[in-house]
DSSP file (Angstrom, degrees, kcal/mol; ACC not computed):
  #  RESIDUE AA STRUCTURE BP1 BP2  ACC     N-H-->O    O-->H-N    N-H-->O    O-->H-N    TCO  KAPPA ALPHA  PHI   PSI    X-CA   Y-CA   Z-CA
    1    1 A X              0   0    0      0, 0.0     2,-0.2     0, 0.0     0, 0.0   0.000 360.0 360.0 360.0 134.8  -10.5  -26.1   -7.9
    2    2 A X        -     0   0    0      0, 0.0     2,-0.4     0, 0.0     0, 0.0  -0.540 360.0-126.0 -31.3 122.8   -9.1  -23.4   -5.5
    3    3 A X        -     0   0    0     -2,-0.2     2,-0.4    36,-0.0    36,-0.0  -0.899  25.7-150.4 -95.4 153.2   -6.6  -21.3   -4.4
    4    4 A X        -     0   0    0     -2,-0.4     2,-0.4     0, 0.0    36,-0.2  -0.845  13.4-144.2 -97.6 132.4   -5.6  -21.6   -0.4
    5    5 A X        -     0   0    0     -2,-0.4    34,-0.2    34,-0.2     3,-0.1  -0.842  19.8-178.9 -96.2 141.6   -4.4  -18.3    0.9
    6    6 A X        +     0   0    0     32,-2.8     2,-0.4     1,-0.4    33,-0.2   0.684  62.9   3.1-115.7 -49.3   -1.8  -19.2    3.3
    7    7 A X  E     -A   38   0A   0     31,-2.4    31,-2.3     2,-0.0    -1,-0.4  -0.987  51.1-156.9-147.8 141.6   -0.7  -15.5    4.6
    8    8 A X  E     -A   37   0A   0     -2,-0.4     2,-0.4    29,-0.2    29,-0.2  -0.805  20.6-167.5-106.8 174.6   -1.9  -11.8    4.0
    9    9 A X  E     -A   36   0A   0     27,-1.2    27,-1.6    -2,-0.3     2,-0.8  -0.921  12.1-161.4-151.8 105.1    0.7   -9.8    4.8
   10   10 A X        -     0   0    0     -2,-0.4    25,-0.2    25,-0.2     2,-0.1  -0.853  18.6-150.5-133.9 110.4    0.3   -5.6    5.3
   11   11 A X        -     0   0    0     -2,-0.8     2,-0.7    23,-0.3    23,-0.2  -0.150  11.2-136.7 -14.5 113.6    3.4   -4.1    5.0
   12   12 A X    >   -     0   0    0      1,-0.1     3,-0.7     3,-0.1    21,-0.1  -0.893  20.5-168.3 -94.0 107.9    4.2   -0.7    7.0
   13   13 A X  T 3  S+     0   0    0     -2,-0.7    -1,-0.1     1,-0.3     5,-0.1   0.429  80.3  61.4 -92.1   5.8    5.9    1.0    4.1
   14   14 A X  T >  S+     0   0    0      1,-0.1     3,-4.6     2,-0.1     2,-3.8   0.628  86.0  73.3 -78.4 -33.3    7.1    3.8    6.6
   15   15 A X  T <  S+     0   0    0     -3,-0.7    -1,-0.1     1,-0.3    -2,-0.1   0.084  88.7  58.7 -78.9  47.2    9.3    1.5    9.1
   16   16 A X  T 3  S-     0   0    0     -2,-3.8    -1,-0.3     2,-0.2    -2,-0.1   0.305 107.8-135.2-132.4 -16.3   12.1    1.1    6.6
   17   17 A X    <   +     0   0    0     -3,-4.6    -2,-0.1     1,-0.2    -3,-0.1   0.146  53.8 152.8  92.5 -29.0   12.2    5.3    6.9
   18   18 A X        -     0   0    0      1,-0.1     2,-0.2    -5,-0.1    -1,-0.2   0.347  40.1-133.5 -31.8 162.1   12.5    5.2    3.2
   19   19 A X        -     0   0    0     10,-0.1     2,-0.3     2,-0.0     9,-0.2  -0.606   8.6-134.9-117.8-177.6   11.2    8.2    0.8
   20   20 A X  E     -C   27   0B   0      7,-3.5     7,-2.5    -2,-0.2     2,-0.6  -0.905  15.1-148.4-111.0 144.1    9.1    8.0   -2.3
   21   21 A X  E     +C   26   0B   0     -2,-0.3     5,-0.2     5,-0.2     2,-0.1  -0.782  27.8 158.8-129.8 114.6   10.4   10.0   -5.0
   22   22 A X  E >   -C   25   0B   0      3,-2.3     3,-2.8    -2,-0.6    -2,-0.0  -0.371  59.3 -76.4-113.2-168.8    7.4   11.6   -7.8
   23   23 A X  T 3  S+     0   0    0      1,-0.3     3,-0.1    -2,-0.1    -2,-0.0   0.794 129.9  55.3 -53.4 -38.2    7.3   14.3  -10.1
   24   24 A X  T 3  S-     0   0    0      1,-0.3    -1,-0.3     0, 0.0     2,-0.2   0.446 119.9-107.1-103.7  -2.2    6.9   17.0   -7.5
   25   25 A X  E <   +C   22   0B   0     -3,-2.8    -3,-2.3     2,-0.1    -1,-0.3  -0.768  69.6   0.1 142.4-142.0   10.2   15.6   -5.8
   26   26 A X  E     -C   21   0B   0     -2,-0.2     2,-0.5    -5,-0.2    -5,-0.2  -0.374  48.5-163.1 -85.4 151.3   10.5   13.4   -2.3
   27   27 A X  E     +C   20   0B   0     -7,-2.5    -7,-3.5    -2,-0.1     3,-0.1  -0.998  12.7 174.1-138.5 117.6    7.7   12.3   -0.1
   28   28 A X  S    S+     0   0    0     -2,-0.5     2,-0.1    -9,-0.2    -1,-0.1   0.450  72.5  37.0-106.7 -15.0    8.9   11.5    2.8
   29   29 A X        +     0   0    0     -9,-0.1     2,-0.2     2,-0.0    -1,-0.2  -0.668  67.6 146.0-125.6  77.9    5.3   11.0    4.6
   30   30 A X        -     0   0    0     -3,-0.1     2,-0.5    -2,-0.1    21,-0.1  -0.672  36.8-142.6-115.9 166.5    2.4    9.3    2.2
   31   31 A X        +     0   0    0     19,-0.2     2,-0.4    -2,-0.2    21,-0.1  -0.972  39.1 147.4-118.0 144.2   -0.2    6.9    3.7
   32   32 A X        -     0   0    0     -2,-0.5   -19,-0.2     2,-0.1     2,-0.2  -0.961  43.6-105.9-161.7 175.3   -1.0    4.4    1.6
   33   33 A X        +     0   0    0     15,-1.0    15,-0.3    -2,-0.4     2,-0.3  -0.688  30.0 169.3 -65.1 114.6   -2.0    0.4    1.3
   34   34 A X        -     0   0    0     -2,-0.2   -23,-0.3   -23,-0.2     2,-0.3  -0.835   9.9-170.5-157.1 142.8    0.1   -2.1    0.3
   35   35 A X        -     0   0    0     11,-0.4    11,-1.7    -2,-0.3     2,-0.3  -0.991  11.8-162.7-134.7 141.0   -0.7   -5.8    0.6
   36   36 A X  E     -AB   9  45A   0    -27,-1.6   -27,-1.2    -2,-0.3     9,-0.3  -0.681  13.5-171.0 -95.5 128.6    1.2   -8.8    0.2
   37   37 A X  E     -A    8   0A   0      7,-2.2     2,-0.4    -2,-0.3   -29,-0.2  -0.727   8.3-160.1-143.3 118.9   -0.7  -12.6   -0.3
   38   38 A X  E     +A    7   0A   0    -31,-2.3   -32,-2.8    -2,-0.3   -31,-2.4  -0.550  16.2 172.1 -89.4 152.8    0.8  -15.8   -0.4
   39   39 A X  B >   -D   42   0C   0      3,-2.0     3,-1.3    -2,-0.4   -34,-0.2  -0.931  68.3 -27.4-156.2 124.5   -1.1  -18.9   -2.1
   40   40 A X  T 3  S-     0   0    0      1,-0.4     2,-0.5    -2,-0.3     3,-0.1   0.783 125.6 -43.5  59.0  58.6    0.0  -22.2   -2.7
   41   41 A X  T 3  S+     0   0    0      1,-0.2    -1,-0.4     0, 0.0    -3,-0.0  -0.052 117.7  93.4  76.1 -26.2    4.0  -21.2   -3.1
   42   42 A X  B <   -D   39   0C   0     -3,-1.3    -3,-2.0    -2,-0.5     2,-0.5  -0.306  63.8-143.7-100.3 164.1    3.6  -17.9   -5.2
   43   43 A X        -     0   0    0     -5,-0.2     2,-0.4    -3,-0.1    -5,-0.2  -0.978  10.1-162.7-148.7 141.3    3.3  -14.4   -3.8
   44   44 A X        -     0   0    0     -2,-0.5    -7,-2.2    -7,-0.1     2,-0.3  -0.829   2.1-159.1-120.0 135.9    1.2  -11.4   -5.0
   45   45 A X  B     +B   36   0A   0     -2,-0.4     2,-0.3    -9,-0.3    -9,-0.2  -0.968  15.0 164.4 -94.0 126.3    1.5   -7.7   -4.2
   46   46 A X        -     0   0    0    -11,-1.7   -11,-0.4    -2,-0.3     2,-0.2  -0.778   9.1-171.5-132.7-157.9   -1.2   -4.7   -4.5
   47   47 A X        -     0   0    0     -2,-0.3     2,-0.4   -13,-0.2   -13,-0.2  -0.895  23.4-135.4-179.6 150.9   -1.5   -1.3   -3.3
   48   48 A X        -     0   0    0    -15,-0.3   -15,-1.0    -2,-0.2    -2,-0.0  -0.950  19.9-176.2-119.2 109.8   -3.9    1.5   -3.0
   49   49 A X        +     0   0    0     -2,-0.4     3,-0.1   -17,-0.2    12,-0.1   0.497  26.6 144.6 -75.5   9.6   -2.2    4.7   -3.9
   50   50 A X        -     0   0    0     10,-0.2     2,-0.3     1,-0.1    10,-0.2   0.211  53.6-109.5 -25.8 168.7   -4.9    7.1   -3.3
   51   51 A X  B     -e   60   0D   0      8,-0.9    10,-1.2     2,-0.3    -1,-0.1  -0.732  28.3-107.8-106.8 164.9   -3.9   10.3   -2.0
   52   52 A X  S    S+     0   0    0     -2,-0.3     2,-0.3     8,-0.2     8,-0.1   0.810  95.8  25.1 -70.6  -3.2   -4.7   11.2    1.6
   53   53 A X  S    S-     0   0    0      6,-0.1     2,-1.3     7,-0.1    -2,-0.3  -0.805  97.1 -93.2-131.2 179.0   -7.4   13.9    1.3
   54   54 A X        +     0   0    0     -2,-0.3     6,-0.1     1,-0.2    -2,-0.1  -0.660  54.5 150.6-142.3 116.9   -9.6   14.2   -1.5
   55   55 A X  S    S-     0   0    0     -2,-1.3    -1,-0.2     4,-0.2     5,-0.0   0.961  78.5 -29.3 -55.7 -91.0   -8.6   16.4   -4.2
   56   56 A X  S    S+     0   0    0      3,-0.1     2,-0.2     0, 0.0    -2,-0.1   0.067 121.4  83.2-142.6  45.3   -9.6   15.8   -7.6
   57   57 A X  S    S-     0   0    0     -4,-0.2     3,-0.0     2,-0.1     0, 0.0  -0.821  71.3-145.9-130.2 137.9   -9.7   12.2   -7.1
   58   58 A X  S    S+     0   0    0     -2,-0.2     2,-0.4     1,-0.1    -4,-0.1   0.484  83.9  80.6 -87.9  11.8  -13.2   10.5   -5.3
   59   59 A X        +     0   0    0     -6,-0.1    -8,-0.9     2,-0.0     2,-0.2  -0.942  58.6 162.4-124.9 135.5  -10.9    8.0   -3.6
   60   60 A X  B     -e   51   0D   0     -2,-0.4     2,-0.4   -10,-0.2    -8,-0.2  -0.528  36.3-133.1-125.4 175.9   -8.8    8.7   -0.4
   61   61 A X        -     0   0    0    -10,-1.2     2,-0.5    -2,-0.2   -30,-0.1  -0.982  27.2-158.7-138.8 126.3   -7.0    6.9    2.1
   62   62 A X        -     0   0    0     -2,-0.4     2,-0.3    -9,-0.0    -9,-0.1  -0.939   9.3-137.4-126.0 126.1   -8.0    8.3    5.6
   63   63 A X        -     0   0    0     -2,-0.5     2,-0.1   -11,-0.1    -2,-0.0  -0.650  22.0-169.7 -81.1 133.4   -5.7    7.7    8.8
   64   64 A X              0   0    0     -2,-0.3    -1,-0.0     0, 0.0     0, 0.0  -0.230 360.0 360.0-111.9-147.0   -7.3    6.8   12.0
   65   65 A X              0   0    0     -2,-0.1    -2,-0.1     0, 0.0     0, 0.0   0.482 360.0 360.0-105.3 360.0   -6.0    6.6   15.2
């Protein structure tokens, strides 16, 4: 037994214009991951919130062209 993935789905979490708001106040520009997958009627969400550069974190998210 199976799951069927019917659709992935990746979001552009910029085109709505929307901010994020954390501890250190609004972020108005973040890159980040977020993917949507529907299977067999249900629908799933993840995300990688890395930050863009890499701090004091070994995982990053790097924009390419």
């Amino acid at each position: 037994m199976g799951i069927k993935i019917e659709r992935v789905i990746l979001p552009d979490p910029h085109a709505s214009g929307a901010f994020f708001r954390t501890s250190f106040g609004r972020t108005f520009e973040r890159h980040m991951v977020l993917v949507e997958v529907v299977a067999d009627g249900a629908s799933g969400w993840g995300e990688v919130t890395a930050g863009e550069n890499p701090f004091y974190n070994e995982e990053w998210t790097v924009r390419r062209g």
